[in-house]
Structure formats: C-alpha cells, structure tokens
C-alpha positions in Angstrom: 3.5 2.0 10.6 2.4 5.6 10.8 1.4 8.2 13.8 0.0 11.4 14.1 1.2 13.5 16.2 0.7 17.4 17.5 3.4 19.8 17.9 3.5 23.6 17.8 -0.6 23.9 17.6 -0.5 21.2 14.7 -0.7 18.0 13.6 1.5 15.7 11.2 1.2 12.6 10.0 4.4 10.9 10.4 6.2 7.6 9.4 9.7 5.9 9.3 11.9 8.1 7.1 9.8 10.8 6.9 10.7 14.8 6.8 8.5 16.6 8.2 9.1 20.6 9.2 7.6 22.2 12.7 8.0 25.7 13.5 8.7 26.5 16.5 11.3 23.7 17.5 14.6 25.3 16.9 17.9 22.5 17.9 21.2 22.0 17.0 20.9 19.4 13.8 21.7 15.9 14.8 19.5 16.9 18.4 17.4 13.9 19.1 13.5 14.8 20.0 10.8 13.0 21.4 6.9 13.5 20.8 4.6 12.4 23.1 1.9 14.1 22.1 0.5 11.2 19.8 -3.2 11.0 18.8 -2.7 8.3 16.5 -1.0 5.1 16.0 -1.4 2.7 12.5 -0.2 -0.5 11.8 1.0 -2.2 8.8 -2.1 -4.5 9.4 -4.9 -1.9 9.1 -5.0 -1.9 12.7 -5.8 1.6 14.5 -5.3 2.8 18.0 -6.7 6.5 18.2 -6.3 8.1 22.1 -8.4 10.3 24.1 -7.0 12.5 23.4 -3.6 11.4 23.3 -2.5 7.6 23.0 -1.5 6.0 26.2 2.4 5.6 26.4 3.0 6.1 22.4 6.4 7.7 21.9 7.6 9.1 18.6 11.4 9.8 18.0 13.1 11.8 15.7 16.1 14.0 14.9 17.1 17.1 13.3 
C-alpha cells in the first residue's frame, strides 16, 4: 500500500515505514500527525483510487 499525499506546497509518496522529511511541520519527536490531504491511494493489488482533488475520507498517519 502506498499514498500520496500534499503537505507544505508538496507532494510525497508515502508507504508503511517510510521517512520522509516536510519543511514546515516543526513537533516535539514522538508527536503523532495526521494527513488528510491525500490525492492518492495504491493497493498491493494494482488497484488505484486517485481523488478530485483529494481522496474522499483517506487518512494518513504518522509520527515524528
């Protein structure tokens, strides 16, 4: 499963596990953030769901 997603003006592809670095978004480490802001979501299958612009109720989490 991967998403992308658009924070600070840009966009990352993200996945389980993954590090990614977004100006910007200064919190205390171990802060937990959310991303709603998600213009793509892919399945393990192949399977794409791409929103317009954003996809409907598609949450990524992460933390610092």
């Amino acid at each position: 499963m991967f998403a992308i997603i658009q924070a600070s003006g840009r966009q990352f592809r993200v996945e389980p596990g993954a590090v990614i670095e977004i100006n910007g978004h200064a919190h205390d480490v171990g802060a937990e953030l959310a991303f709603e802001e998600v213009l793509i979501v892919g399945q393990d299958a192949g399977e794409l769901t791409a929103g317009a612009p954003f996809v409907s109720g598609a949450k990524v989490l992460g933390v610092v």
